[in-house]
C-alpha positions in Angstrom: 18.9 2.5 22.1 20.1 4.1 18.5 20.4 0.5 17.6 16.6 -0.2 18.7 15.6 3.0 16.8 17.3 2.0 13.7 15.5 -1.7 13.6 12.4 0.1 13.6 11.9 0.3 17.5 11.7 -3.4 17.9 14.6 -6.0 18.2 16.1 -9.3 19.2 18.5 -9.6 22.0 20.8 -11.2 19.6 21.1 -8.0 16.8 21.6 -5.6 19.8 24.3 -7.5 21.0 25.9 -8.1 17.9 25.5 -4.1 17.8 27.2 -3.9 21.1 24.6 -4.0 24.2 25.1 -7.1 26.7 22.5 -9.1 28.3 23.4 -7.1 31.7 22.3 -3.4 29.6 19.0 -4.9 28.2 17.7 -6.0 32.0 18.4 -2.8 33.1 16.6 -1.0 30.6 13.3 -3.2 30.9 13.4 -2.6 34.8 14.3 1.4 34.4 11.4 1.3 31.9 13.9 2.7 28.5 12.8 -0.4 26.7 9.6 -3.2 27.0 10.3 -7.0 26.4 7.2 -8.1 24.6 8.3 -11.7 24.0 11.1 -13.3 25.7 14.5 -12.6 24.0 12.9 -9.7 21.9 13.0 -5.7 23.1 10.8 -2.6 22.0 11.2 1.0 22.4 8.1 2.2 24.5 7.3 4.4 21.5 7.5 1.6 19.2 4.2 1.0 16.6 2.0 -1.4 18.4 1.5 -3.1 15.2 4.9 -3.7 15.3 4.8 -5.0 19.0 1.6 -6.9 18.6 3.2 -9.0 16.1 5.8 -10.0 17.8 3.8 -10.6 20.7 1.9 -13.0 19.0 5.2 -14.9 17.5 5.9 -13.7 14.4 6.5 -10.4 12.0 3.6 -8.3 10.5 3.0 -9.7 6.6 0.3 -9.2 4.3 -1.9 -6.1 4.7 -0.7 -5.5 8.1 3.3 -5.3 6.5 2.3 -3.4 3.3 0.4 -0.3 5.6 4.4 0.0 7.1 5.7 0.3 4.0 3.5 2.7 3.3 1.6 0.9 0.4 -2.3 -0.1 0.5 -3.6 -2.2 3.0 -7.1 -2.1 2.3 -9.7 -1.8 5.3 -8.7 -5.2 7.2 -8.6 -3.9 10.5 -6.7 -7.5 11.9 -3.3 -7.8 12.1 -1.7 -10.1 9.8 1.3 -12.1 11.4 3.7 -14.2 9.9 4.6 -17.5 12.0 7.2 -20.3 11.7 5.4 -23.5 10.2 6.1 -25.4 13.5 5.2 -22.6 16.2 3.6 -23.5 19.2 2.1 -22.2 22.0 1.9 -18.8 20.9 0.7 -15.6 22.9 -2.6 -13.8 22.3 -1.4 -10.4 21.5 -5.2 -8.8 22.7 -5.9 -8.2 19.0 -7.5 -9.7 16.1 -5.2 -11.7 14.4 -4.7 -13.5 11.0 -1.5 -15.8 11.8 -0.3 -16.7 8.6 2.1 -20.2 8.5 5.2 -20.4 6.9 8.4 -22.2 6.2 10.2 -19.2 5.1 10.6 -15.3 6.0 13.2 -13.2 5.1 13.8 -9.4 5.9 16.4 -8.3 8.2 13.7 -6.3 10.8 11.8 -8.9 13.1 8.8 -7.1 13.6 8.4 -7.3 10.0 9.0 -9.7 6.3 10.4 -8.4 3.8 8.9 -6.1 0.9 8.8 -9.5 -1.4 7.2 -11.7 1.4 4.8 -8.9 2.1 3.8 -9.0 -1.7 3.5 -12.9 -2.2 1.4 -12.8 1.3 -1.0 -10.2 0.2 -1.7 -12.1 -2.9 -2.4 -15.2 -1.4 -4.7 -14.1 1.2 -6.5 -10.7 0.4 -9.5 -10.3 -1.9 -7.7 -9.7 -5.7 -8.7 -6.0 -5.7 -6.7 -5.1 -3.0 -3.6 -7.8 -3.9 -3.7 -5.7 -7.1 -3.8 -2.5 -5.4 -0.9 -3.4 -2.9 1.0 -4.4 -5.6 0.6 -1.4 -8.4 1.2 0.9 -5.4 4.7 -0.6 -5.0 5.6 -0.5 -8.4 4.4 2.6 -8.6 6.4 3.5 -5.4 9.8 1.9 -6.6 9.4 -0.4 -3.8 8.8 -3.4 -6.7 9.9 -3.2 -10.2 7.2 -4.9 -13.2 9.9 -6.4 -14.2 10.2 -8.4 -11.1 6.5 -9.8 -10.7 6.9 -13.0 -12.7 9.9 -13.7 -10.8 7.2 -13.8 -7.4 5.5 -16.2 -8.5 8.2 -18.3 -8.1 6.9 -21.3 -5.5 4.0 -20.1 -5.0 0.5 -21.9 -5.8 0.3 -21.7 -9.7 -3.2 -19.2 -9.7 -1.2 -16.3 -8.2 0.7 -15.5 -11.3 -2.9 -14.3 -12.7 -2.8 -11.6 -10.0 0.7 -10.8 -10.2 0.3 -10.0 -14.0 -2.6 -7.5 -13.1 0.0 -4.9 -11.4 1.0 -1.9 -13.4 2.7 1.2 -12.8 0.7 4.7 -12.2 -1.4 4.4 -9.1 0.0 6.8 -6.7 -3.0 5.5 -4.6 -4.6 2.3 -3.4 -7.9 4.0 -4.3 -6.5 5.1 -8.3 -5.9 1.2 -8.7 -9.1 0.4 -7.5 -11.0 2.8 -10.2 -8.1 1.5 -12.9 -9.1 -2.2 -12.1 -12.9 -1.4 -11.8 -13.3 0.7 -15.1 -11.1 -1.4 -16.9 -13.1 -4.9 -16.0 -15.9 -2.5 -17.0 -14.6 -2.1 -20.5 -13.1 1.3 -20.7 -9.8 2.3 -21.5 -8.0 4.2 -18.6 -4.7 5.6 -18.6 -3.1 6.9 -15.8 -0.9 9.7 -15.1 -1.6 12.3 -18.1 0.1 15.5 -18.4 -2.0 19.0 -18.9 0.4 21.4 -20.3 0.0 24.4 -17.6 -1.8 22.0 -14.8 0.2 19.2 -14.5 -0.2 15.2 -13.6 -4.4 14.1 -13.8 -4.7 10.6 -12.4 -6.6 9.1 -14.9 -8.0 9.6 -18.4 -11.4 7.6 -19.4 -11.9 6.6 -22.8 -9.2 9.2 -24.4 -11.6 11.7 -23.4 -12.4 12.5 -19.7 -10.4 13.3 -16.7 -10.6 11.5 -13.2 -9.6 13.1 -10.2 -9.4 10.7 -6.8 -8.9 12.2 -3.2 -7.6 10.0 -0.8 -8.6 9.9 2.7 -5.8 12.8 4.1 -7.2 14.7 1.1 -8.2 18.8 1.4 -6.1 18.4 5.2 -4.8 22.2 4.7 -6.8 25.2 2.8 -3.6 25.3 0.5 -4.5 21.7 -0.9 -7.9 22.7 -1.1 -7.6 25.7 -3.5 -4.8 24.2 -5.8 -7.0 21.3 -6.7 -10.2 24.2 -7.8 -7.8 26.2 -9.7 -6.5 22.6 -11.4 -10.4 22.2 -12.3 -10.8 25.6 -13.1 -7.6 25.9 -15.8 -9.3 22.4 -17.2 -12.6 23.2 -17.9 -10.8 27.0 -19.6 -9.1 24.3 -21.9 -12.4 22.8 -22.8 -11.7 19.5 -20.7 -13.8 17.9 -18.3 -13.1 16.4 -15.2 -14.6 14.0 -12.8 -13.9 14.7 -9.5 -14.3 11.4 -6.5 -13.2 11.0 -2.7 -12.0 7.8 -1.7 -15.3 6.9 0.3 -16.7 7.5 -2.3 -15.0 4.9 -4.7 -15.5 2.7 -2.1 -19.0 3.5 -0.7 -21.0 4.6 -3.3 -19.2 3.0 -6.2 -22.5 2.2 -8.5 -23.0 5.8 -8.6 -19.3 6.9 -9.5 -19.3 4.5 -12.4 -23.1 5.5 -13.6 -21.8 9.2 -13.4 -18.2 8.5 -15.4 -20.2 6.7 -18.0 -22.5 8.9 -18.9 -19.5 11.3 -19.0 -17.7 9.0 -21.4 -20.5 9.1 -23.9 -21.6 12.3 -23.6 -21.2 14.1 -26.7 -20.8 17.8 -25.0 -17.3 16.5 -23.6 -14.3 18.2 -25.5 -11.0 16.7 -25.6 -9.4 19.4 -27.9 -6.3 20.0 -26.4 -3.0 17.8 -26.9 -2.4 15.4 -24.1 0.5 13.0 -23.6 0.9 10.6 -21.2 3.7 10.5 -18.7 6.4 7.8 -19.2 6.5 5.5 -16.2 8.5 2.8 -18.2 11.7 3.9 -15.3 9.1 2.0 -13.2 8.7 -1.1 -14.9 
């Protein structure tokens, strides 16, 4: 069982009886209901994620945007599970979910509910819209899950236009949603730098045009009172400093986009906007 919960609540008969179990334990545990067998010769916890389940299920390991979500990166708003399959699978189960089976020759990552972080980067970039492959992949670096320095080595095998989104990653996005604004108001010919440090309020997310501040709230954003009045006094001690700052929710990035962009460029040329006060950006080259 500690074995089971240190694979990530999903594993094959043969790592838990490398780790000790024997094929005696693991029947008695399916029939006492401590553990499920959701594929023949693989075992679950009956806490385990169902994503996690599912995709083994259906005869593979979660990849793509299904595998970046567990690693706590974006995933976009693909609601299918993405499942990585051997090449030469057959006759594989339905899982009772909407899956994207994606074929391959090669997998690596010691879990088997799930590839590994570099797998789960080259399959986002070959199957989800670029936006998002970006987004998946600045969030890593950003996490220290990937390094910059790494990307051009990804690219390795894979088809030749992938290298294209690869070199579109960069460090700073603490959110799926602050790539998405980077990569939107950059194609849209502004300069954006992320990260910037207010003496006496802190990190901003982004900066538009050397001149105004961008605030994005993700999804779990304002969840406690305390979160709530940190961020007004944030925009209070900005606009004391004679600084603007732009405000957005993620739905709003996503939803209403036009109208974010309309209201940041008029911001951006708007003469009435100050920036007065010395600002330096944080170093994020430890990232790279």
């Amino acid at each position: 069982m500690m074995r089971l919960r240190d694979l990530g609540g999903v594993a094959s008969s043969a790592q838990l009886i490398a780790a000790g179990a024997t094929a005696e334990a693991l029947t008695r545990g399916v029939r006492s209901g401590t553990m499920m067998r959701p594929r023949r010769g693989y075992y679950a916890l009956p806490a385990a994620d169902p994503m996690a389940v599912n995709a083994v299920r259906a005869g593979g390991r979660l990849s793509c945007l299904s595998a970046a979500a567990k690693y706590g990166l974006w995933a976009g708003r693909d609601p299918r599970l993405h499942v990585t399959v051997p090449a030469k699978s057959t006759r594989l189960a339905d899982p009772g979910v909407d899956v994207v089976r994606h074929w391959t020759t090669r997998s690596g990552g010691s879990e088997v509910w799930r590839v590994s972080v570099v797998d789960c980067l080259r399959s986002v970039v070959r199957c989800a819209p670029r936006e998002d492959a970006v987004a998946v992949l600045d969030t890593a670096v950003t996490s220290g899950l990937a390094r910059l320095a790494d990307m051009a080595s990804l690219v390795a095998g894979e088809p030749a236009w992938t290298a294209g989104v690869f070199a579109r990653a960069r460090p700073g996005s603490d959110s799926g949603i602050e790539s998405i604004v980077r990569q939107r108001l950059t194609e849209g010919g502004h300069v954006v730098e992320q990260q910037v440090h207010v003496a006496g309020v802190g990190r901003v997310d982004l900066r538009v045009g050397g001149r105004l501040l961008v605030e994005i709230d993700g999804y779990a954003f304002h969840s406690d009172r305390g979160a709530f009045e940190r961020d007004r006094h944030r925009d209070a001690e900005l606009a004391r400093r004679g600084l603007r700052v732009l405000r957005f929710s993620a739905a709003q990035v996503l939803d209403s986009w036009r109208q974010v962009e309309a209201a940041i460029d008029r911001a951006v040329t708007d003469p009435e906007v100050r920036y007065d006060t010395p600002l330096r950006t944080q170093q994020l080259r430890s990232l790279a």
